[in-house]
Structure formats: C-alpha cells, structure tokens
C-alpha positions in Angstrom: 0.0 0.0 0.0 1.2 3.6 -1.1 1.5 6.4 1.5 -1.1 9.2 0.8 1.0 12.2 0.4 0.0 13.7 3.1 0.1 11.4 6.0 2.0 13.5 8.3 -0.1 16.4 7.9 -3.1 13.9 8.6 -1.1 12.8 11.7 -0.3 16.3 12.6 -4.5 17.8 12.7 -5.2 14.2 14.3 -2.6 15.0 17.3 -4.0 18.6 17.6 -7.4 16.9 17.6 -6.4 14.5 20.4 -4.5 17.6 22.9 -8.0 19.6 21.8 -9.6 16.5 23.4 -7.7 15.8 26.2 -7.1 20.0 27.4 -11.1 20.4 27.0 -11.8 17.0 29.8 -9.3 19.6 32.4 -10.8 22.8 31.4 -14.1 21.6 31.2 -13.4 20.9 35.2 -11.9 23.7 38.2 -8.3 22.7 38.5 -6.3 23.9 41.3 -3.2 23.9 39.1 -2.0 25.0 36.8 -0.7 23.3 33.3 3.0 23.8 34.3 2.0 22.3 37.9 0.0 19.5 36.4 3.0 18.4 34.2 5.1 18.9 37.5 3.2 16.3 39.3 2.9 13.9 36.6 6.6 14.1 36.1 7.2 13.1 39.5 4.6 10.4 39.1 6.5 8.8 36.8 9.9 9.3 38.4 10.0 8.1 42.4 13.7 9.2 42.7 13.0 13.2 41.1 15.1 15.9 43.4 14.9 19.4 42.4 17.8 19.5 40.5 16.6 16.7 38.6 12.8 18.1 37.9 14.8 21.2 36.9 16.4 18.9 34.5 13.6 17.4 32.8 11.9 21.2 32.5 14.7 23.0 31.4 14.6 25.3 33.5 17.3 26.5 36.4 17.1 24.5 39.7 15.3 27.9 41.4 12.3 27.7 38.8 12.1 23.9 39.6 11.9 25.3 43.2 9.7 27.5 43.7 7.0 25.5 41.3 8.0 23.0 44.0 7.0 25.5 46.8 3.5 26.2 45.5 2.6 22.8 45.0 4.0 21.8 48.6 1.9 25.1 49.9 -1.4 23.3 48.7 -1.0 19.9 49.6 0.2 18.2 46.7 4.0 17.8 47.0 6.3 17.0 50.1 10.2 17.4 50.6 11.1 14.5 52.3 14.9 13.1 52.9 15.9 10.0 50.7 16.8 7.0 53.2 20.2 6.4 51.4 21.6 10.0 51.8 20.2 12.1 54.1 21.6 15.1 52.7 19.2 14.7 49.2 15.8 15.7 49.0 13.3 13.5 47.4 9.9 15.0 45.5 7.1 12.8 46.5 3.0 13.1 45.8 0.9 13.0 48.6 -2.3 11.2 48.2 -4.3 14.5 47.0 -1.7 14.9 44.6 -2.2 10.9 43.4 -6.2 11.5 43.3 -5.7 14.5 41.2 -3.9 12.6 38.7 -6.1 9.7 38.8 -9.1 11.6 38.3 -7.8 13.4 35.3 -6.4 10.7 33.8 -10.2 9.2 33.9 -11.5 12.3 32.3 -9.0 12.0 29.3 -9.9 8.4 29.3 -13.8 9.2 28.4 -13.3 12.1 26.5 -11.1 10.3 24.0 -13.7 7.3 24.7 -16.3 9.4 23.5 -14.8 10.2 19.9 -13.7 7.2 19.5 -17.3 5.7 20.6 -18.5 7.9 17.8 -16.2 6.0 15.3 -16.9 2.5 13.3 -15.9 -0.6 14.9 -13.8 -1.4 12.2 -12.2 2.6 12.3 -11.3 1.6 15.7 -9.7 -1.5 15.2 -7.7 -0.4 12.2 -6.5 2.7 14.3 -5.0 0.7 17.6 -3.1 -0.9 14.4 -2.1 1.8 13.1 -0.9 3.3 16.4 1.2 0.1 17.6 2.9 0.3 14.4 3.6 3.6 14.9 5.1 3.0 18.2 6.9 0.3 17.4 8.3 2.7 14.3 8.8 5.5 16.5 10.9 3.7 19.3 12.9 1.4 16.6 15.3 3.9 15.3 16.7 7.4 16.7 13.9 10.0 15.8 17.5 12.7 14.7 18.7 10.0 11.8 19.3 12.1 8.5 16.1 11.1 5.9 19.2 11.4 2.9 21.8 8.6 3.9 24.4 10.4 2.0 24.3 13.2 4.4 27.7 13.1 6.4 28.4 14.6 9.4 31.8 15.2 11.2 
C-alpha cells in the first residue's frame, strides 16, 4: 500500500485533535493547578527518585524555577520534601495522596473524553487505528527519531 502524500499532515491535525480533546476534559473541570503544575506532578509520578535539581532537569529550567513551582505545589498539599533513606543530605519529591487523586481523576477524564470520539467512530475505524498506532510506536521507538532522511548526508 502507497502512503497518501499527506500522511503527516493527517497525523499532525489528528494530534491537535487528540491535545484539543484531552485540554477540554481539564478545562471543562476547576483545577487547582496549573498546566506547568500538572506536568510537575505527573513528572514526578513517573519518576520516584526526582530531586529538584533533577525536575529542573527534565523542565529545562534552572534548579530555582524547579523550586519555587515545588514550593506552591507543597503550599497546597500536593507535593512534600522528604529526605531520601540512602543519603540524608538529598531531598526527594514525592506526591501526597491528593496529589495521586488528582492525577487519577484526570487521567479518567481524558480516558472518556477520547472514549467518546472514538465511541462515535466504526468498529472497524477503531480496530484499524490501535493498528495503526502500535505500528507507529513500534516505528517511532525502533530507530533514533534525529537519523538524516538522505543517507548520504555526512556529518563530522
């Protein structure tokens, strides 16, 4: 099968399509936080061992920024300091169990909202699509994302 010329603008809208589905099932809801605090939290979610430096890191930002974000979201309960067992003198970033609910509850509201379009799709439109996307990944994490499309492009 030949690839419609414009497959990656097709990909592009449908990825715009899916962050205009999953930032309407937050807004659509009062959230404490902001975006940049949301991303914070789920950041640390996914990373047990996170100190500041390392958050800091993985924003790119400087270790203050990382800091002070830390400081607002430890001011309303969903962050703590605490010291890492190993080495007292490092500082772990841990959720507290509002900070875990938040992020459980979102993550159920992106769930239905992206149910919901896809509920409004053809079986067979759905099946052909979780296809499509485990190709995709499987593409995507196969082979450096930065490799020159021309082969006979050197580098030093």
């Amino acid at each position: 099968m030949e690839r419609p010329p414009n497959l990656a603008t097709a990909i592009d809208a449908a990825a715009e399509a899916l962050v205009g589905v999953l930032d309407s099932a937050v807004s659509r809801h009062q959230m404490a936080v902001s975006p940049t605090q949301l991303r914070v939290l789920s950041l640390i979610s996914g990373r047990p061992e996170t100190n500041v430096n390392g958050l800091a890191e993985l924003l790119d930002v400087v270790p203050s920024s990382a800091s002070r974000l830390c400081d607002r979201l430890e001011a309303i309960g969903l962050l703590r300091r605490v010291p890492d067992p190993r080495d007292r003198r490092e500082v772990r970033l841990m959720l507290t169990a509002a900070a875990e609910r938040l992020l459980r509850e979102l993550q159920e509201r992106r769930h239905r909202a992206v149910q919901a379009v896809l509920d409004r799709m053809p079986g067979r439109a759905q099946h052909e699509l979780l296809l499509a996307l485990l190709a995709f990944e499987q593409a995507a994490t196969a082979a450096p994302l930065d490799t020159p499309a021309d082969s006979s492009v050197r580098t030093a």
